[in-house]
C-alpha positions as CSV (number, residue, x, y, z in Angstrom):
1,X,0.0,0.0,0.0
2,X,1.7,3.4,-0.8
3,X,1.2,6.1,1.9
4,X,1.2,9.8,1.2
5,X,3.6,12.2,2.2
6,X,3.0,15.9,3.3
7,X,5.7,18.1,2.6
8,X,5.8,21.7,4.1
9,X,5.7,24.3,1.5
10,X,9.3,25.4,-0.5
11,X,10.7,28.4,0.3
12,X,10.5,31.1,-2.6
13,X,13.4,31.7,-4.6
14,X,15.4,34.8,-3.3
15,X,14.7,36.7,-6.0
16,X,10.8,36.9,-5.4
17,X,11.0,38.5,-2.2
18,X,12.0,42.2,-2.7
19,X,15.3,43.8,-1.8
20,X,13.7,45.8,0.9
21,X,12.0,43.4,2.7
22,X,13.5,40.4,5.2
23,X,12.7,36.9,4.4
24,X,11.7,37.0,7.7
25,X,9.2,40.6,7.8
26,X,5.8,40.4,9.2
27,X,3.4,43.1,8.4
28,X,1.1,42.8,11.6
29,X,4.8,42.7,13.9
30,X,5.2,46.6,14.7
31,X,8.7,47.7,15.3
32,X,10.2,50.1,17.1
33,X,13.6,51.7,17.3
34,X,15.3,54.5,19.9
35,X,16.0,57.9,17.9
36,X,18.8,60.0,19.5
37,X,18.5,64.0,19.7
38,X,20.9,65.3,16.9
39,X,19.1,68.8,15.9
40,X,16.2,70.8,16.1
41,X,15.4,73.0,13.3
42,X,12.4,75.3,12.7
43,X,9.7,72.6,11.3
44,X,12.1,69.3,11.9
45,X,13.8,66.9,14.1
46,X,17.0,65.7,13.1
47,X,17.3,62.5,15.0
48,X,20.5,60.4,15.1
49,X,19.5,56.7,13.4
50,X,23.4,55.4,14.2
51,X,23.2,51.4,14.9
52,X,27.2,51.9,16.6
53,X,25.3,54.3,19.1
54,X,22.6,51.8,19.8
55,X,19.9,53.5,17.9
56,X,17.7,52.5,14.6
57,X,15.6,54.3,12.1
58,X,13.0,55.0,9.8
59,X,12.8,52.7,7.1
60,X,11.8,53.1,3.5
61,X,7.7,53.2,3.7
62,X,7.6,54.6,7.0
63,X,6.7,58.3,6.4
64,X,4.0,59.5,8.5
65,X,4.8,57.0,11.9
66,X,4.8,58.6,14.7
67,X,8.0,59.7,17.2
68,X,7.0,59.5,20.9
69,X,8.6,61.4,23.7
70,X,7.2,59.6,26.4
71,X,3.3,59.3,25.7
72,X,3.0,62.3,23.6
73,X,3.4,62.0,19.6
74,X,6.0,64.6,18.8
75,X,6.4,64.6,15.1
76,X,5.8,62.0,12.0
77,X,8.5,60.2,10.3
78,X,9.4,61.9,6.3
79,X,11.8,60.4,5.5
80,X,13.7,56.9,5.9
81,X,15.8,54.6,4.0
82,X,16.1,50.7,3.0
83,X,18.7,49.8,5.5
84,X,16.8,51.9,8.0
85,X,20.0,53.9,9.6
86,X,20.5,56.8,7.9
87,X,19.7,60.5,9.5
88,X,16.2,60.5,10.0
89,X,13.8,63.9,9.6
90,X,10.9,63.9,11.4
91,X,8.3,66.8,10.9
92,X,7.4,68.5,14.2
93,X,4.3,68.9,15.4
94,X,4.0,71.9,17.7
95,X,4.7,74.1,14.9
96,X,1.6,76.6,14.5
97,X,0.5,74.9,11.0
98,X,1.1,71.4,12.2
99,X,-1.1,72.7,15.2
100,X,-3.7,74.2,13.3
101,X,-4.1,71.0,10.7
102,X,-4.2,68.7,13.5
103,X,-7.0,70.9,15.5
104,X,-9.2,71.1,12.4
105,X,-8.9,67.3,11.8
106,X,-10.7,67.0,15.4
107,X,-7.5,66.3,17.5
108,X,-6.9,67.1,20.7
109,X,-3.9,69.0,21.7
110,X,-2.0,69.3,25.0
């Protein structure tokens, strides 16, 4: 009598899965990364994304995630980059037009 076998699904070939993504990436897994202070300009936050320093980044397709300081969303991630440690801008949000969008969207502000 012959039996049958289940075999667990192959692995895709490398080149299916796309340059920017891990073999590994899971869309529903948030994750999160410590920013260090590098400068503070007049709409932006430069933040230091160095992996030596013990920090990570924004990655390519982030734009618009939030930066916390403590509780409180501080600014939204514009830009990032594939290997997700480069110097990361972040616009601010207690500037007056970033204050004035978010109140006519219905937020409320601190």
């Amino acid at each position: 009598m012959l039996g049958t076998a289940v075999l667990p699904a192959p692995e895709p070939p490398a080149a299916s899965i796309p340059g920017n993504i891990e073999a590994n990436f899971d869309p529903d897994y948030r994750n999160v990364a410590t920013l260090g202070f590098r400068n503070l300009l007049n709409a932006v936050l430069d933040l230091d994304e160095n992996p030596a320093k013990g920090y990570g980044g924004a990655c390519f397709g982030d734009s618009g995630g939030p930066v916390f300081l403590g509780k409180v969303i501080v600014a939204t991630g514009i830009t990032g980059d594939v290997a997700c440690r480069a110097a990361g801008r972040y616009y601010r949000l207690d500037t007056p037009f970033a204050r004035q969008f978010l109140a006519s969207q219905g937020v409320t502000l601190p």
